[in-house]
N, C-alpha and C positions, 0 to 999 in steps of 0.2 A: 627571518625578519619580515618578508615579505606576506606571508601567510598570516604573523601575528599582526601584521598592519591592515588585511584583508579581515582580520574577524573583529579586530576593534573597530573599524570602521560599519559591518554587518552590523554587529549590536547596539552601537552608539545610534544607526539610523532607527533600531527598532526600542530607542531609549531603554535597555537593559546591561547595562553594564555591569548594574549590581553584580549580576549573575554569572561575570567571567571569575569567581574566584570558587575553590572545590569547592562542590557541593557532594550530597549524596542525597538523591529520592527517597521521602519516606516510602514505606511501602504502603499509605495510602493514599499519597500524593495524584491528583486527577493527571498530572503531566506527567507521568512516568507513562499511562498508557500511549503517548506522542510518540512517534517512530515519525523517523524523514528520509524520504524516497530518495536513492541514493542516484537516481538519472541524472541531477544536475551537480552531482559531488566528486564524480569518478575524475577528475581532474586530481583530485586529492589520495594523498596517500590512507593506509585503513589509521596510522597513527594522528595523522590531521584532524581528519574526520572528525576519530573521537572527541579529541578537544573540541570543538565544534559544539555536540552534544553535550557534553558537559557544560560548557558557556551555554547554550541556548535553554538548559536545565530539560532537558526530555528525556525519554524513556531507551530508545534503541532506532535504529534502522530497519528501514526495507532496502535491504541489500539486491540489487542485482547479478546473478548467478547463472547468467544466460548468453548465450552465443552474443558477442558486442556490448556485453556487461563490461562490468566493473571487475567481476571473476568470468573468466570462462569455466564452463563446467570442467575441462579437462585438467584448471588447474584446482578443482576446490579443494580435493582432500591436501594440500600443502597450502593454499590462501587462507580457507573458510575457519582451519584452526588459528589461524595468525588473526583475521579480522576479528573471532568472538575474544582471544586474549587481549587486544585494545578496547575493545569495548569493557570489557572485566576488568582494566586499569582504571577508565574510569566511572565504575560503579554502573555500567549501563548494560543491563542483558538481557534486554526486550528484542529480536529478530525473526522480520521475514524476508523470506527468498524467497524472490521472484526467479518463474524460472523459464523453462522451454518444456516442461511435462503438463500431458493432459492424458496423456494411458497408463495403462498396468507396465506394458513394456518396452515404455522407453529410456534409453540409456542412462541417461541422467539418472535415475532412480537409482544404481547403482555409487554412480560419481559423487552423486551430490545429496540425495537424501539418506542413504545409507551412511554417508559423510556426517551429515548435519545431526542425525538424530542424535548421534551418543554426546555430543556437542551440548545436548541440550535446546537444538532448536526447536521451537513447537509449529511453525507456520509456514507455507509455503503456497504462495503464489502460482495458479495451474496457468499455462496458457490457454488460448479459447479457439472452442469449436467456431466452426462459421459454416453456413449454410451455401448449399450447391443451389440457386433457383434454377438450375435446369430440371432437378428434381423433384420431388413431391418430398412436400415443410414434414408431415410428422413421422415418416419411414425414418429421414433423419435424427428425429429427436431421439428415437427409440434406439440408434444406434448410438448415440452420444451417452444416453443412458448407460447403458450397456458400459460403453468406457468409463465411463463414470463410478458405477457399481464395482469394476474389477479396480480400478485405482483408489476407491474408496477400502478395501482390501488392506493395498498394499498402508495407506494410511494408519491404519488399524493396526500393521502389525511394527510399525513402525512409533508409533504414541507421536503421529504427526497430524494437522488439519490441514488439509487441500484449500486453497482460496479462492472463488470465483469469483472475480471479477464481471460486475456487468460494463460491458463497454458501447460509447455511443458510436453507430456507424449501420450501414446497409443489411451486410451479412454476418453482425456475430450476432451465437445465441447469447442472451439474456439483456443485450438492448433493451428490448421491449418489457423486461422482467417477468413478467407472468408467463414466458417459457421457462425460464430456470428451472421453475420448480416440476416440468415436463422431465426434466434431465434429473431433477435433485430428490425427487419422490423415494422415499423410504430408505433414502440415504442419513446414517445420523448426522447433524452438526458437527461434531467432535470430530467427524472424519472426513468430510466435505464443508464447506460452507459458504458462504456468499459474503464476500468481501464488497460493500455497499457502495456505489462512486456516486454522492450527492452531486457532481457535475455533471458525470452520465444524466444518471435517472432524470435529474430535472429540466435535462435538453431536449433527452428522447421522448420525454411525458412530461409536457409541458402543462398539463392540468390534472391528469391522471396519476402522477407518480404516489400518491398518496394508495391509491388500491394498489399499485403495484407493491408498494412497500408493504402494505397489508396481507398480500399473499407473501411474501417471502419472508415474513418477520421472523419465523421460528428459526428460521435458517440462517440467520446474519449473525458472520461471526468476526467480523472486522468494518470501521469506515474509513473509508477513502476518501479526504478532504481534499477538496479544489473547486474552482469556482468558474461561472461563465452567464454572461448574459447576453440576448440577442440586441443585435444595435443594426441599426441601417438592413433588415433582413438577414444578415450573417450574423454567425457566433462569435463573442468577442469574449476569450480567454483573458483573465487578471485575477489579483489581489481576491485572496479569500475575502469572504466578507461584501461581495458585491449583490449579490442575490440574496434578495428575503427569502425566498422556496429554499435554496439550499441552507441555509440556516434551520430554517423550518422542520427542514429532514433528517437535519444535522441531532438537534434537538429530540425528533419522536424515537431515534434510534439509541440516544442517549439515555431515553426514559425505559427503555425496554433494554438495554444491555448496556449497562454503566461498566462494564469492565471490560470490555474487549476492546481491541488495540485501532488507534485511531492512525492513520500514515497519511500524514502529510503528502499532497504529490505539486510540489512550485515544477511545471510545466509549460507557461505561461512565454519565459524565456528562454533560446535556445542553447539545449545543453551544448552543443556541440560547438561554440563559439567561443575561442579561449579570452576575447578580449571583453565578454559579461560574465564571465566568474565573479567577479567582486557586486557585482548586480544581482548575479543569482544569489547569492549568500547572503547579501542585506534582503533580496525578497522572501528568504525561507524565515528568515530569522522576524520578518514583517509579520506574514502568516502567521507563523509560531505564534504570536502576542495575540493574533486574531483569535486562534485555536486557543487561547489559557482564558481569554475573555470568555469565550462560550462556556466552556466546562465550569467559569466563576458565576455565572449567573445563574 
């Protein structure tokens, strides 16, 4: 009861109610490519969830699959079959795992992508390199490559796509974006690819993110919706839809790759605080409305 009084309340704030009763996604519906980052969901069971998705009318999840996820990898070959069967309840089988792999041979690969694939999962989420500055920048890059090329491999033989994440901060590669493609050169998309963070990019390249995005365009093969804008010198996380630039980005990626999977990330609130559950939920389901507005226009 409690949970049903938690999503009536999430939708009513995001005035969609229509939308708590079945639905099923055409298959060309622009909201099926919606997935919702599951860091502020793990409170929830995989069978909640799903009703969730189904009420908010979206496509799938980014599941967390990683050491203090929502799965641990050790438990996924018995979780990861259970969570894709709730989602296949409710007509939702859009999926990516986020995870803890960034080499050919880390364990996981086993646990969890050799799990995932016959499942049908096509996406996964890489963790990221980060830079030594005690080092010299491009001896690095070249070793990253290097991972990258033998993990791109195992992708291949797997019919999975690795997702890179650029992330904003000091020492990861692809901050800056126009390293990535140091790392991601003559890797194909289909087996690598750059999973696009219009919060990152337009933090870290506050007027450049535009060439950056231009370099790595061949290469993007998911975006990462979430928002931020500078206020008093600091960064101030909220409400998609706060920043013109990220809209902006939002948009030029949408004109170059209309069909790859857009993930929601409501981060803004912390996951970890059991008494803003009912707040994180009305925020996702907020965003979400933000996310159907863009793709409508």
């Amino acid at each position: 009861m409690l949970h049903r009084r938690a999503c009536l309340r999430s939708l009513a704030a995001a005035g969609v109610l229509a939308t708590v009763a079945r639905s099923s996604l055409a298959a060309d519906s622009p909201q099926r490519l919606i997935y919702v980052f599951t860091k502020p969901l793990q409170h929830l069971s995989f069978s909640q969830a799903a009703d969730y998705l189904q009420a908010w009318d979206v496509g799938g999840v980014e599941a967390t699959v990683r050491s203090g996820g929502w799965i641990e990898p050790m438990n996924a070959p018995d979780q990861l079959p259970a969570l894709v069967d709730e989602l296949r309840r409710v007509d939702r089988q859009g999926m990516i795992l986020t995870s803890d792999i960034n080499q050919a041979d880390h364990p996981d690969v086993a646990r969890v992508l050799e799990v995932a694939a016959p499942l049908g999962v096509r996406y996964f989420r890489m963790a990221y390199y980060k830079y030594d500055f005690d080092k010299p920048i491009l001896p690095q890059l070249d070793g990253f490559a290097r991972q990258a090329q033998d993990l791109a491999k195992v992708c291949q033989q797997l019919k999975m796509t690795g997702l890179y994440q650029n992330h904003a901060g000091a020492a990861h590669v692809g901050a800056p974006l126009w390293d990535l493609m140091e790392v991601l050169q003559g890797i194909a998309p289909s087996q690598i690819a750059v999973a696009l963070d219009i919060r990152h990019a337009t933090i870290e390249a506050t007027e450049s993110w535009r060439s950056g995005y231009a370099r790595l365009r061949d290469q993007v093969g998911a975006i990462f919706a979430k928002d931020a804008v500078f206020a008093n010198g600091k960064i101030d996380d909220g409400p998609l839809g706060r920043s013109q630039k990220g809209k902006q980005l939002f948009q030029l990626i949408r004109a170059d790759h209309p069909t790859i999977p857009i993930s929601l990330h409501m981060e803004y609130l912390d996951h970890r605080k059991a008494d803003l559950a009912a707040q994180r939920l009305e925020a996702i389901a907020t965003d979400i409305q933000t996310l159907k507005g863009w793709l409508a226009e």
